[in-house]
C-alpha positions in Angstrom: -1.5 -9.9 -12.2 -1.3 -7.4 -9.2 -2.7 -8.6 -5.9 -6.4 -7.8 -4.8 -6.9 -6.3 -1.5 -10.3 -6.1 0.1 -11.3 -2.8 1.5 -10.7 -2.0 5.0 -7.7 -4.4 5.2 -4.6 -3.5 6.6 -1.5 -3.0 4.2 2.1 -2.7 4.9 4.5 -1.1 2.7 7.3 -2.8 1.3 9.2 -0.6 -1.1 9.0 3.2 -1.2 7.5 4.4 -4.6 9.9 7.4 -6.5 6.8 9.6 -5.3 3.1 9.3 -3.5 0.2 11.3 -4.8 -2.5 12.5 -2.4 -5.8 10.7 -3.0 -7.4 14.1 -2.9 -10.1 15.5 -5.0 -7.1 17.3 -7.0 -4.0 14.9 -6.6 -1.0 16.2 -5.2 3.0 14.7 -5.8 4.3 14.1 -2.4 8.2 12.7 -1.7 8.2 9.4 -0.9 9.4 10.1 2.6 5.8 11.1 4.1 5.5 7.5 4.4 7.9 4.8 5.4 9.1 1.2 4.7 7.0 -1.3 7.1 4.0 1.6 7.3 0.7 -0.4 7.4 -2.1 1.6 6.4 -6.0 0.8 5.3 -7.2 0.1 2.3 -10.0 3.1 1.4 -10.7 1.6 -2.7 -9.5 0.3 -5.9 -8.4 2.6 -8.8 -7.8 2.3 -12.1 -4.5 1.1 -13.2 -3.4 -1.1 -10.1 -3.5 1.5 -7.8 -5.0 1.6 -4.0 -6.8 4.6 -2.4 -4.6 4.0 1.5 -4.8 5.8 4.5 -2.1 6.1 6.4 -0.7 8.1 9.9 -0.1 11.2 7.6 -2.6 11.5 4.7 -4.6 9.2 2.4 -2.4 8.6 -1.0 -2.6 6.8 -3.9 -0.5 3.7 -3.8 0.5 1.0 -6.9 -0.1 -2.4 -5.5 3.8 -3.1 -6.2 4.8 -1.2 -3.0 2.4 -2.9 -0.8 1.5 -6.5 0.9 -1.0 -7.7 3.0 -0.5 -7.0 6.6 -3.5 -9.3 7.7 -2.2 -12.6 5.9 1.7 -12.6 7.0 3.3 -14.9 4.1 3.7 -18.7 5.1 7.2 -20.1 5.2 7.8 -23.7 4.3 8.9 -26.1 6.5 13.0 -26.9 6.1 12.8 -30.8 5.2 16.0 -32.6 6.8 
């Protein structure tokens, strides 16, 4: 199950995709380089098929939820028993 995100949350990304596409009335293919590893962004809206309208420094773009965490929540580490 891919993770939910609400809207207007911040994201950060965690693995570049092989390509972005432009959340754009007509969808463009952008290289993956317009955006970077650790980029947070907002989240604009859901889309069908796991994917998350972002905004980002350069451009709004379609992103699958694989390639993204939540940057609001960071991840709790366990405490090292002795």
């Amino acid at each position: 199950m891919s993770p939910e995100f609400p809207v207007n949350s911040k994201v950060r990304v965690v693995t570049l995709p092989p390509y972005v596409k432009t959340a754009d009335p007509m969808p463009m293919l952008r290289p993956p380089d317009v955006i970077s590893i650790g980029e947070e962004g907002i989240v604009i809206d859901r889309r069908p098929g796991g994917y998350w309208g972002v905004r980002f420094s350069r451009g709004t773009f379609l992103i699958d939820s694989q390639y993204i965490e939540s940057a609001e929540n960071p991840p709790v580490s366990k405490p090292v028993s002795e």
